[in-house]
C-alpha positions in Angstrom: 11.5 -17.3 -39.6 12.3 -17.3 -43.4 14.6 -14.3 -43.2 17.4 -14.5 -44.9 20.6 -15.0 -43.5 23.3 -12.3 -43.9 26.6 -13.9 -44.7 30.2 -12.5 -46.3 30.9 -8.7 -47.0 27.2 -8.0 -46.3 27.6 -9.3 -42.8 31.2 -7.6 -42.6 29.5 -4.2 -43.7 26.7 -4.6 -41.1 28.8 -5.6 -38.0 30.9 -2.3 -38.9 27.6 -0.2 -39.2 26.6 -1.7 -35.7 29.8 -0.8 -34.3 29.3 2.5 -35.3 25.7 3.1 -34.5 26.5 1.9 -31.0 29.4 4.2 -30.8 27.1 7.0 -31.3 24.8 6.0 -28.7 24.4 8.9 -25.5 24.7 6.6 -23.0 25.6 2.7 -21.9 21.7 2.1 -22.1 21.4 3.4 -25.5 24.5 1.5 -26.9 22.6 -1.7 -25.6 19.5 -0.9 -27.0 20.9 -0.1 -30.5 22.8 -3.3 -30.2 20.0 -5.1 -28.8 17.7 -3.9 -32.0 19.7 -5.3 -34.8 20.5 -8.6 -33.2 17.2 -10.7 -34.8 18.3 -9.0 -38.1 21.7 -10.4 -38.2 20.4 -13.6 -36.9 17.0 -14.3 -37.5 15.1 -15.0 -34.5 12.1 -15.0 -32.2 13.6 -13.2 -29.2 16.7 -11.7 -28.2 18.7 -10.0 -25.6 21.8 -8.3 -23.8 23.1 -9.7 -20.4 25.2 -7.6 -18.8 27.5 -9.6 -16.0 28.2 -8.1 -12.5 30.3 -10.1 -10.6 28.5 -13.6 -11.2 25.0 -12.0 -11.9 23.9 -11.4 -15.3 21.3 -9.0 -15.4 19.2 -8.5 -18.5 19.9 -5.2 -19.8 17.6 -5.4 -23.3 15.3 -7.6 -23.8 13.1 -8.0 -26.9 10.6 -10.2 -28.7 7.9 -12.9 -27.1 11.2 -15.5 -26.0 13.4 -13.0 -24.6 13.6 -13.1 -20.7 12.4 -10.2 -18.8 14.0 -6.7 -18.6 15.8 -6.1 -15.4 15.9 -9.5 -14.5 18.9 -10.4 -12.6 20.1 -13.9 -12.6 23.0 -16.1 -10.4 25.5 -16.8 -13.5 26.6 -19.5 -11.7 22.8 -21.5 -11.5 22.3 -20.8 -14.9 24.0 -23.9 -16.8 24.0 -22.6 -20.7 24.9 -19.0 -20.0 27.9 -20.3 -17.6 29.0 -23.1 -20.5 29.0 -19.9 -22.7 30.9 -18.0 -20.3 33.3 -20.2 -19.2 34.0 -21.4 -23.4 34.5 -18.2 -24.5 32.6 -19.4 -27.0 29.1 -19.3 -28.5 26.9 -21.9 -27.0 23.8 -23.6 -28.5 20.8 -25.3 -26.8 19.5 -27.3 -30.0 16.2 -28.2 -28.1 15.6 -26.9 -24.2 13.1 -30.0 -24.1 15.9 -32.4 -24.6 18.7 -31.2 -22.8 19.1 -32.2 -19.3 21.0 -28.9 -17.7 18.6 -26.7 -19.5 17.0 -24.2 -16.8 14.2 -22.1 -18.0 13.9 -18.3 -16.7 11.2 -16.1 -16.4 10.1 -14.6 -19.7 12.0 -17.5 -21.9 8.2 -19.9 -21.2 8.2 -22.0 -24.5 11.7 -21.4 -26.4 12.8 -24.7 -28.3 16.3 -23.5 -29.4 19.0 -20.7 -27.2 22.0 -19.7 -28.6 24.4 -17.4 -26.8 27.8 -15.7 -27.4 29.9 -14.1 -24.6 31.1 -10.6 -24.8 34.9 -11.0 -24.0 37.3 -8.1 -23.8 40.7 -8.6 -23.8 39.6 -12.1 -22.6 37.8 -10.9 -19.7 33.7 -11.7 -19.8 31.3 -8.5 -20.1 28.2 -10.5 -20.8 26.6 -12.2 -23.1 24.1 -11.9 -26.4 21.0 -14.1 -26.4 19.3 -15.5 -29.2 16.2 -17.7 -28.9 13.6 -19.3 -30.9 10.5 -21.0 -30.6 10.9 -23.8 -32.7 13.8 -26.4 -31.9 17.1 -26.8 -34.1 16.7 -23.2 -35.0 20.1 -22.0 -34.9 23.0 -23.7 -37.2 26.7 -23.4 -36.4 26.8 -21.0 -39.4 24.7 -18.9 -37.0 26.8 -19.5 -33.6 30.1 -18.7 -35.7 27.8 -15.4 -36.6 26.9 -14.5 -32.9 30.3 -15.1 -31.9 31.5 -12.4 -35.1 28.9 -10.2 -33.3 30.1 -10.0 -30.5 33.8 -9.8 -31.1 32.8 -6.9 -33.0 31.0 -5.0 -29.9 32.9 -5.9 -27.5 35.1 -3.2 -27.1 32.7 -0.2 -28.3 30.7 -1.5 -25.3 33.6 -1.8 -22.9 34.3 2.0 -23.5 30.6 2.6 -23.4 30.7 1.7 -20.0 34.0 3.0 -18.9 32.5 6.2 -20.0 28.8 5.6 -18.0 31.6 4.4 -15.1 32.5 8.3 -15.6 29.9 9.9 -15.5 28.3 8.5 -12.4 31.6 9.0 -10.5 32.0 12.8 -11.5 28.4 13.2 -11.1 28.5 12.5 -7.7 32.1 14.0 -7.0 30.6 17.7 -8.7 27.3 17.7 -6.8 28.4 18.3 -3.4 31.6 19.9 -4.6 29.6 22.5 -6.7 26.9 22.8 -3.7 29.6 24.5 -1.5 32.1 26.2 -3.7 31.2 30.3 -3.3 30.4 32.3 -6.8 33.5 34.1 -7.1 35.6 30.8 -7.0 37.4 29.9 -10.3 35.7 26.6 -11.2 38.5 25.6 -14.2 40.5 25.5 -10.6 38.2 23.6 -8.6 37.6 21.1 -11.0 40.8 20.0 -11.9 40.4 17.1 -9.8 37.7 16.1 -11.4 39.0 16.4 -14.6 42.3 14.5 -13.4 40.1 11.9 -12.1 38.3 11.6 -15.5 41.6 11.0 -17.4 42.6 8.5 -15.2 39.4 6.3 -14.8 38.5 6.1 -18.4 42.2 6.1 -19.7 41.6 8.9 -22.9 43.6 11.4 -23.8 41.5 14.3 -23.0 38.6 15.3 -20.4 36.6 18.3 -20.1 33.6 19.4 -17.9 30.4 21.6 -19.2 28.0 23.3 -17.5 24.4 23.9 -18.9 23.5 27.4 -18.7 19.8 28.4 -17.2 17.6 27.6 -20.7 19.1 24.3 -20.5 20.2 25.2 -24.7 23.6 25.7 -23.8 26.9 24.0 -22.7 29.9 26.2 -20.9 33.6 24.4 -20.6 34.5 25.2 -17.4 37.6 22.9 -17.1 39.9 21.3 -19.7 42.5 18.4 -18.9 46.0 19.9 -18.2 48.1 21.1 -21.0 45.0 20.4 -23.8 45.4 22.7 -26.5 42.4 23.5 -28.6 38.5 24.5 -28.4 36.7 21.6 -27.4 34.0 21.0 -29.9 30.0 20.0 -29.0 28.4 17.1 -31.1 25.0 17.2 -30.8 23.9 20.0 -28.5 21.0 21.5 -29.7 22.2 25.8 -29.5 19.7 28.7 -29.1 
């Protein structure tokens, strides 16, 4: 409360900083949390969060502040009228005062919140989830702050769509390499065995290029042991702390 709203080039110049800071996130998690961080800054707020949608359950990914709901929470989209107004809009959505609003439906960790505003995340006009703002004090958010949220999220929606393509990834090559690597004899040339993987890797996440590493004993250092077909070049380690 009393913050000052960030409005103009200022507010331009921050949404591309978030977009940036999220991009350099290690993992889905980490790109929500960084997100999740700066959202009471660009809209000032008592609580905040990131709903991630599966199917039609949001789950709460994020969750901070006193009125944010609670972590891990997973919640029937459908049962829940403000988030489903927001995700059926495509729109940001405000609840002006929960104690005047008749479809209002109060979730556990959100006790006491006068005011909810919400923006979906929409990619290429398909719903990822949604930001949460909420206050506790009614009339807290203006539509100068909805038209904000809904900036916000435009803005992240596609850094966090590839964030979790690339979590998507992972997890699938993760458990495709375990057993593979389990039963494949030391003499075996892994840039051959792993081609598939690698294929696989290029096809889910729809890049250019894919690569696999290995971590050496120490745990200090990353081997390539397969590259994408026809890639032409060293691939080059951000980040990897070398001994």
């Amino acid at each position: 409360m009393g913050r000052k709203r960030i409005q103009g080039p200022d507010m331009d110049r921050r949404l591309l900083d978030l977009g940036s800071d999220i991009s350099l996130a290690q993992d889905f998690q980490g790109a929500l949390t960084v997100l999740a961080g700066q959202l009471c800054d660009l809209v000032p707020c008592d609580g905040a969060s990131v709903m991630w949608l599966d199917g039609d359950h949001l789950e709460v990914m994020v969750s901070l502040g006193p009125t944010a709901p609670l972590r891990g929470l997973t919640l029937p989209a459908s049962q829940v009228g403000s988030a489903r107004a927001a995700l059926d809009s495509g729109r940001p959505f405000v609840v002006s005062d929960t104690m005047e609003d008749a479809h209002w439906q109060q979730i556990p960790g959100e006790e006491g919140i006068r005011s909810w505003l919400a923006s979906p995340i929409l990619f290429e006009n398909r719903p990822l989830g949604i930001l949460e703002w909420t206050a506790l004090e009614p009339a807290r958010f203006s539509p100068s702050d909805a038209g904000t949220a809904g900036d916000i999220a435009r803005s992240v929606a596609p850094v966090l769509h590839r964030a979790q393509l690339l979590e998507d990834a992972r997890r699938k090559l993760h458990e495709w390499v375990k057993p593979q690597m389990s039963s494949v004899p030391s003499a075996v040339d892994l840039s051959v065995e792993l081609q598939p993987v690698v294929r696989e890797a290029l096809e889910f996440a729809a890049v250019r290029h894919a690569f696999v590493f290995l971590s050496d004993e120490s745990g200090h250092r990353l081997r390539c042991v397969a590259v994408a077909p026809g890639y032409v070049g060293t691939p080059i380690l951000k980040g990897m702390n070398q001994k």
